[in-house]
C-alpha positions in Angstrom: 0.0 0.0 0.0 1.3 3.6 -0.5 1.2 5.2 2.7 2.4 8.6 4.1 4.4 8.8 7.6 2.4 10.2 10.1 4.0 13.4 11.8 2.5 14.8 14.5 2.3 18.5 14.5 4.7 19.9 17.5 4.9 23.4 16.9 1.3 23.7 16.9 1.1 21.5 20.1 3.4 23.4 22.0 2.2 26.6 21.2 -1.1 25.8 23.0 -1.3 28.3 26.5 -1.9 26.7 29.7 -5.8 27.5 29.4 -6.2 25.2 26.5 -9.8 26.4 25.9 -9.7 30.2 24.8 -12.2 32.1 23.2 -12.3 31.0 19.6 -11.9 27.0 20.3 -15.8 26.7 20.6 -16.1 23.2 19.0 -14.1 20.5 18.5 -14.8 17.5 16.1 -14.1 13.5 17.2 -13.8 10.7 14.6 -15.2 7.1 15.1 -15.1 4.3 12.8 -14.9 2.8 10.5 -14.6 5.7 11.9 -15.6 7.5 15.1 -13.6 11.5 15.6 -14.5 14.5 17.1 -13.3 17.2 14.8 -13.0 16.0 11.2 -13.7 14.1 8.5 -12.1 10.4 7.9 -13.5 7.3 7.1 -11.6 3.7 7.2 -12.5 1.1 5.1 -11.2 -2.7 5.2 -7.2 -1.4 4.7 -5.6 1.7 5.6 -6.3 4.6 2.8 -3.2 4.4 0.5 -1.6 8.0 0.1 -3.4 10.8 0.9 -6.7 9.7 -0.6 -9.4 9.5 2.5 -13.1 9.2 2.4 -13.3 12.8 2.7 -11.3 15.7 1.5 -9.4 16.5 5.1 -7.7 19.9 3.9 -11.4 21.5 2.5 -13.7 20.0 5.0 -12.4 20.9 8.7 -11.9 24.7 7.7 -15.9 24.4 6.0 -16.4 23.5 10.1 -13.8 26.5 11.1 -10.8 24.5 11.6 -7.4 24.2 9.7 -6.7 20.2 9.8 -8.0 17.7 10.5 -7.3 15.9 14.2 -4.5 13.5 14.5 -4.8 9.5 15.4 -5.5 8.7 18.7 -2.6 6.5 19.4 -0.3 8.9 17.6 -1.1 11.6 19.9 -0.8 9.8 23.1 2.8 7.9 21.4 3.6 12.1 21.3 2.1 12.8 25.0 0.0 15.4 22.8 -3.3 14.0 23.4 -3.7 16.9 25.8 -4.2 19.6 24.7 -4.9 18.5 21.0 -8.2 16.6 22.2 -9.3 20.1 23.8 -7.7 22.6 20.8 -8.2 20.6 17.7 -9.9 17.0 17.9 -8.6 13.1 18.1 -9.3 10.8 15.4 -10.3 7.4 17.1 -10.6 5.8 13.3 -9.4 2.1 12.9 -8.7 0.6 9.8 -10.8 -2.3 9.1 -13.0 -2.4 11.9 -16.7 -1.8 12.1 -19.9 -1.3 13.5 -19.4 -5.3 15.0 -16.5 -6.1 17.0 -16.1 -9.6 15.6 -15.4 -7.9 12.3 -11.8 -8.1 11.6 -11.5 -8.8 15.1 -8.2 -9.1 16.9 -7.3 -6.6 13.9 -8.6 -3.6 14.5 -9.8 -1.4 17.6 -13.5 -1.8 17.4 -15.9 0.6 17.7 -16.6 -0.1 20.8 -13.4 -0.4 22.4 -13.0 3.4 20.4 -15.9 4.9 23.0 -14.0 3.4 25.6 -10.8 5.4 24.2 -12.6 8.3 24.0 -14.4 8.1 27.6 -10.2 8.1 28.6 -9.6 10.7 26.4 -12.1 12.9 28.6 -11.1 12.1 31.9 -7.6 13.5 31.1 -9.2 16.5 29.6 -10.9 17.3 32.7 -8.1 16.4 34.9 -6.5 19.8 32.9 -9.2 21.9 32.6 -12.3 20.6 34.6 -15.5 18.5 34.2 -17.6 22.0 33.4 -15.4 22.9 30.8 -15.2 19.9 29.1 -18.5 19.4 29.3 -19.5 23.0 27.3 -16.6 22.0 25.1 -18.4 18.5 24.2 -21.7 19.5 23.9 -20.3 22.5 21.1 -18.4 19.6 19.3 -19.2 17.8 15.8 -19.2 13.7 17.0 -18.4 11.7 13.0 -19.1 8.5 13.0 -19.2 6.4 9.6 -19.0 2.8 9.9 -20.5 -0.2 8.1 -18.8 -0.8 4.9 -16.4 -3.3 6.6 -19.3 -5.7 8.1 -20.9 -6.0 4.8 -17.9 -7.1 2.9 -17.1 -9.8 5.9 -21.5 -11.1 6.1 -20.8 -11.4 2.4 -17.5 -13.4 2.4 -18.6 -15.8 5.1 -21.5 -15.9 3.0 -19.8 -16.9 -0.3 -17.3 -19.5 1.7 -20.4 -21.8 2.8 -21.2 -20.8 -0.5 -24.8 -19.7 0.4 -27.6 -17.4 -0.2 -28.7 -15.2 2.8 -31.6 -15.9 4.4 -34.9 -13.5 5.7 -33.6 -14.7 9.3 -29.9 -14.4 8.6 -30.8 -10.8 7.2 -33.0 -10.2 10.7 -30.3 -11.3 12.4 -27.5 -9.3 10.9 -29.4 -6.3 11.2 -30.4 -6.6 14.5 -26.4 -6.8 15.6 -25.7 -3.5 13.9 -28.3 -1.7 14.9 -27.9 -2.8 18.1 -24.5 -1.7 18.8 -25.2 1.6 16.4 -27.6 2.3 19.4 -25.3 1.5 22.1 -22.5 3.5 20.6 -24.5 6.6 20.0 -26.5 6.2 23.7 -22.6 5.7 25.0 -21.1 8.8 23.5 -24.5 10.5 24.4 -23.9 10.1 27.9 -20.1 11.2 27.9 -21.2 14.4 26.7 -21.5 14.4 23.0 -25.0 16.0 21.6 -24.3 16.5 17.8 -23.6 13.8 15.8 -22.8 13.7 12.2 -23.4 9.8 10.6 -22.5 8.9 7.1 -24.5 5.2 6.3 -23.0 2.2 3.8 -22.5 3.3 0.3 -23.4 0.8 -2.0 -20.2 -1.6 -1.2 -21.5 -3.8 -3.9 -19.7 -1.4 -6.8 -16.6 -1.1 -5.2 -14.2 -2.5 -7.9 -12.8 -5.3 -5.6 -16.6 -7.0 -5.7 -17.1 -5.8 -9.2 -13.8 -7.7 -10.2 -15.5 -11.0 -8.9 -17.9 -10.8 -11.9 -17.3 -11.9 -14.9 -19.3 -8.8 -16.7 -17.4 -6.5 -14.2 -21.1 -5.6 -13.0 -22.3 -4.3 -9.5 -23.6 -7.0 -7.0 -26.9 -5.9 -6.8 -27.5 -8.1 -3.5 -25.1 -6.4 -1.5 -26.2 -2.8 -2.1 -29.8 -4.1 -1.7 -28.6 -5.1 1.8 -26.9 -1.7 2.1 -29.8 0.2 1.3 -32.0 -2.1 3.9 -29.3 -1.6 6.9 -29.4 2.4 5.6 -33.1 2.9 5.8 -33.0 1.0 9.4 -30.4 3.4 10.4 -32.5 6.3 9.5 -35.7 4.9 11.9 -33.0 4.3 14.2 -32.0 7.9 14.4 -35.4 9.1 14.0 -36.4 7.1 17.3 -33.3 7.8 19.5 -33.5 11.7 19.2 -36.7 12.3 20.8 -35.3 10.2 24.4 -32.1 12.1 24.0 -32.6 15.6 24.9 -30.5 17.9 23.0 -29.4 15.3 21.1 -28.9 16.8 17.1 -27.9 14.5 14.4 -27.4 14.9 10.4 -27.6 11.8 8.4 -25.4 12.0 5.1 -26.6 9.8 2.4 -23.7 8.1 1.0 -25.2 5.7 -0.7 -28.1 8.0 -2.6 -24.7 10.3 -3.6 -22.5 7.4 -5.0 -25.3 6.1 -7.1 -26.0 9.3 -9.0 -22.7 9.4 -9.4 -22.2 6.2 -11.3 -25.2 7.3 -13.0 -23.6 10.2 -14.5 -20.5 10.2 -13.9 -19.0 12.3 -17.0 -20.9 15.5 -15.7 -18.8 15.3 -12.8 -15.7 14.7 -14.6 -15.0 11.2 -14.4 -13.9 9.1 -16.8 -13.7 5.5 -14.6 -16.3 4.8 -12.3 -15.3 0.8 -12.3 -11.8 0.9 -11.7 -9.0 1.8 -9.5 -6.3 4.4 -10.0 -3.6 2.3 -7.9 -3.8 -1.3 -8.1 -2.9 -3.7 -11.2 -5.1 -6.9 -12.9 -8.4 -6.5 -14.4 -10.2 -2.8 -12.6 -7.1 -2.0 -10.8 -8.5 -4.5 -8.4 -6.5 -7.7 -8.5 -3.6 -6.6 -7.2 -3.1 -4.2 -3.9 -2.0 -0.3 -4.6 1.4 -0.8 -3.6 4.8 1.3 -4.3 5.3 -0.2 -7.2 1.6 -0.6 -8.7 0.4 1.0 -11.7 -1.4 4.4 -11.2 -3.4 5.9 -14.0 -2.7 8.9 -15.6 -5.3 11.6 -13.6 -6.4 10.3 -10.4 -8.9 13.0 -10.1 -10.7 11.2 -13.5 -11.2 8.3 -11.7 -14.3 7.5 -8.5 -12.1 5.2 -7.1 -8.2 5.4 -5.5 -8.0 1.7 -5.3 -9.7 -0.9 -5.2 -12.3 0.1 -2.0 -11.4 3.9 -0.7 -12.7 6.7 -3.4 -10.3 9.1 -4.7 -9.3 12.6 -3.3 -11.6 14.2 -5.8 -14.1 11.9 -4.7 -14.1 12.8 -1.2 -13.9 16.6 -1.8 -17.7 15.8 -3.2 -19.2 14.2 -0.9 -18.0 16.4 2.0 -19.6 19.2 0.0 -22.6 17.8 -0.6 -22.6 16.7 3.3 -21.9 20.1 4.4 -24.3 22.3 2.6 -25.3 20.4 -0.7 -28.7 19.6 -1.8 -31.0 18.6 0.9 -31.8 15.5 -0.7 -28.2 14.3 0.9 -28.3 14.9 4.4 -31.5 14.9 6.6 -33.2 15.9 8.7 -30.3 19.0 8.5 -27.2 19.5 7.0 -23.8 19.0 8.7 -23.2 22.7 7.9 -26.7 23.6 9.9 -25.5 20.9 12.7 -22.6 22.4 13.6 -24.3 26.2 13.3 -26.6 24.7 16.3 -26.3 25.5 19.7 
C-alpha cells in the first residue's frame, strides 16, 4: 500500500497556552469508525487509505467547520504525549482501519468501535483532569461527533457468506441487522452520555460497486444483492435515528446519504468529470483490483478522473464531493439537516 508517515504536529502542540480552551476553540470535532472522531472528517474502510486519498477531502472539509486540519490519530497523539491539549484545541481521530460497526469484524485486527468509546471516555477524563468536568462538558456538547461505519461488516456477512457458498436468508438478514443496529444504538447512547450531543453519521455506500466486488464478476457488474442489503441496513439506520432523538434531549444529528450520492454518481459520472467509475487508479489486474495499490503498482494517468483510488477507498476528488454535498449540498443528501446547519446549532 502507498502510505504517508504520520507526523505529529509539535509546533502547533506546543504553542497551545496553559488554558487550552480560549475564546475561539468553541467546537471541536471527534472521529469514530470505521470511523468515530470528534473534529474531522475520515473514514476507514477494510485497509488503511493508501496515500493521501481518505473518504473525505481532510484539507477543504475541517476549515468548512472553522478548523485548519483535520485531528490526528488517537494513538499517535498519546505515542507524542500530545493528546492533551490537542483533544481540547483541535480533535482526536479514534478511526481504525478495518473495523466496524461489529466487534467480531476483523477482530483481533482492529480497535472496534466499541473499544473506540471506551478510548474516548479516557480521552475525557484526562481532559478534565486539565481543565475541569464544566469545561469539558460546554466544550463537548459544542463539538461535531463523525461517525461512519458499516462498509467493513458487509464485505465480511458477504465473504462468510460466499465461503459456505450460500444465499442469505430473511432470518440471517434479521439477524444481521439486529447486531448492527444494536450496537449503532449503544454506541450513539454511550457517546450521548459522555457528553457528545451533535452527531454527524455517514450510512454504507453501495459496497456492492466497489471495484474489488465488481472484479469477482465476470461482466465487471455491480452486486446488486449487496447494495440491496446496504440500502436495507441504511433505511433501518435512518428509523434508528429518528427514534433515539426524541429520548435524547439535546441530542442533534445529520444523516449524510452516502449511498443515494454514490449512485448518482455512477449514474452520470462524465458530468462530474470522471472518466472511470469501475476501476481503480492504484492497483494492477483486471479494474485496478487484482492486485493491492502498492509502491510499485500501476497508477493511472489523472487520479482525479477516476471515482475510485483503489480498489475500495474513493479518490481525493471523490471525497472533496461528498464532504460538499454533506456540508451544505442539496437537501436530498443529508436529513433531517445538513452538517453545515449541525454544527451552526447551539
Amino acid at each position: 500500500m502507498r502510505t504517508d508517515n504520520i507526523i505529529v504536529d509539535e509546533e502547533t502542540a506546543d504553542r497551545q497556552t496553559m488554558d487550552p480552551i480560549s475564546a475561539d476553540q468553541r467546537k471541536c470535532i471527534l472521529l469514530l469508525v470505521g470511523f468515530f472522531s470528534v473534529k474531522s472528517f475520515l473514514r476507514s474502510s477494510d485497509h488503511m487509505p493508501t496515500s493521501s486519498h481518505f473518504f473525505v477531502d481532510r484539507v477543504n472539509t475541517p476549515k468548512t467547520l472553522g478548523f485548519d486540519k483535520s485531528p490526528l490519530a488517537y494513538f499517535v497523539l498519546k505515542a507524542h504525549n500530545k493528546l492533551i491539549p490537542s483533544s481540547i484545541t483541535r480533535g482526536v481521530s479514534y478511526a481504525s482501519a478495518g473495523s466496524g460497526i461489529l466487534d467480531s469484524t476483523h477482530a483481533g485486527k482492529n480497535v472496534p468501535l466499541s473499544q473506540q468509546v471506551r478510548l474516548f471516555e479516557s480521552t475525557k477524563a484526562e481532559m478534565e483532569a486539565k481543565v475541569g468536568p464544566r469545561a469539558v462538558g460546554e466544550l463537548l456538547g459544542r463539538s461535531f461527533f463523525l461517525v461512519g461505519a458499516g462498509s467493513n461488516d458487509f464485505f465480511v456477512f458477504a465473504t462468510e457468506l460466499a465461503k459456505q457458498n450460500k444465499t442469505a436468508t430473511q432470518s440471517d438478514v434479521a439477524a444481521f441487522y439486529g447486531s448492527l443496529l444494536s450496537n449503532y444504538s449503544a454506541t450513539i447512547t454511550g457517546l450521548y452520555e459522555l457528553g457528545a450531543r451533535k452527531f454527524g453519521i455517514i450510512n454504507v455506500g453501495p459496497v456492492g460497486c466497489v471495484p474489488r466486488v465488481r472484479v469477482l464478476n465476470v461482466t465487471g457488474a455491480c452486486a446488486n444483492g449487496m447494495n440491496q442489503l446496504a440500502a436495507g441496513f441504511d433505511a433501518a439506520l435512518k428509523s434508528l435515528l429518528a427514534g433515539l432523538a426524541p429520548k435524547l434531549p439535546g441530542l442533534a444529528y445529520s444523516l449524510a446519504d452516502s449511498f443515494g450520492l454514490t449512485e448518482d454518481t455512477f449514474a452520470n459520472p462524465m458530468a462530474l468529470g470522471f472518466a472511470s467509475s469501475d476501476s481503480a487508479c492504484c492497483g494492477s489486474g483486471r479494474l485496478g483490483a487484482q492486485g493491492e495499490c502498492t509502491p510499485t503498482a500501476a497508477l493511472c494517468p489523472d487520479r482525479d478522473r477516476y471515482i475510485f483510488w483503489d480498489s475500495v477507498h474513493p479518490s481525493q476528488r471523490s471525497a472533496m464531493l461528498g464532504a460538499k454535498a454533506y456540508y451544505d449540498g442539496p437537501p436530498r443528501y443529508t436529513t433531517p439537516i445538513t452538517f453545515k446547519q449541525l454544527a451552526a446549532t447551539p
